[in-house]
C-alpha positions as CSV (number, residue, x, y, z in Angstrom):
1,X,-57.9,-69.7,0.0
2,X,-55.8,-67.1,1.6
3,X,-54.0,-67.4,5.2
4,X,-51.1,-69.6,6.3
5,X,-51.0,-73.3,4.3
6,X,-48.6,-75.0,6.0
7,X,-45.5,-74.8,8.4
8,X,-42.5,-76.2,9.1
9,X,-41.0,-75.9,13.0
10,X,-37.2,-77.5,13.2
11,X,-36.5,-79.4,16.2
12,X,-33.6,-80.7,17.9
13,X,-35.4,-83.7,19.8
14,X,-37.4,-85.3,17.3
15,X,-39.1,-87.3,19.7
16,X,-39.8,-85.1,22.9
17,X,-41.4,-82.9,19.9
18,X,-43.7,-85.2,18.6
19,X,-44.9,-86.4,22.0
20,X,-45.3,-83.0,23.1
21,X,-47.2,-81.4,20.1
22,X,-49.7,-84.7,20.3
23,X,-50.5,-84.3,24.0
24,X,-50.9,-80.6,24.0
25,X,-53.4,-80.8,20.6
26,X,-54.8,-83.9,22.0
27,X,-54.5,-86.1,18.3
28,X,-51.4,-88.4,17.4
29,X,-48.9,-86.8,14.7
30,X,-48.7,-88.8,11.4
31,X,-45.1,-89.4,11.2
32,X,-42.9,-89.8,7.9
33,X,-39.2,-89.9,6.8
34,X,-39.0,-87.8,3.6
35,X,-36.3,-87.2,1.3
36,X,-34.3,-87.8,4.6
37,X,-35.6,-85.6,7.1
38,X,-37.9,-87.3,9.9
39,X,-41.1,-85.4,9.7
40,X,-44.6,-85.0,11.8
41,X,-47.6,-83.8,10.6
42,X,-50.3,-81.8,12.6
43,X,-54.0,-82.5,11.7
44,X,-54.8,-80.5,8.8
45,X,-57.9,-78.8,9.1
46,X,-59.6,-76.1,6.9
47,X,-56.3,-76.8,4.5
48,X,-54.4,-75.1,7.7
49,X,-51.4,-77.2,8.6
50,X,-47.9,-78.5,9.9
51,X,-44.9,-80.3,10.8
52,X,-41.9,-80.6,13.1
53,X,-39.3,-80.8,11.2
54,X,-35.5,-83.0,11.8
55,X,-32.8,-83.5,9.5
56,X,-29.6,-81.6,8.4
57,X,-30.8,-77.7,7.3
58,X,-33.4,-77.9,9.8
59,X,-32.2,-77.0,13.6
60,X,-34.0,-74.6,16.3
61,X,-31.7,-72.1,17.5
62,X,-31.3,-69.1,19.3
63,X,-33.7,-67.3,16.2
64,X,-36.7,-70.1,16.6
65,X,-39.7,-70.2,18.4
66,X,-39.2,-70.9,22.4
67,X,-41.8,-73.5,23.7
């Protein structure tokens, strides 16, 4: 398979993220704590998918994605 696996967006509001990302794609995030950072997973379809991403190391800035 070639093409983007999987990505990782950091968030500042775990919370407002998740909720966001679930209404706008319609589907509820399958959310996890790993290795101490609170994750979200998008739907993974055609191997194709995602998180939001909170924890120390992980913080949007003034470099990140808008939305």
């Amino acid at each position: 398979m070639t093409g983007v696996q999987t990505c990782a967006l950091p968030i500042s509001n775990f919370d407002r993220a998740v909720k966001f990302y679930s209404d706008i794609l319609g589907t509820e995030l399958q959310k996890t704590n790993m290795m101490g950072l609170d994750m979200a997973f998008f739907p993974a379809e055609d191997g194709v998918g995602g998180a939001v991403v909170s924890g120390e190391g992980y913080a949007a800035n003034e470099n990140g994605s808008v939305v």
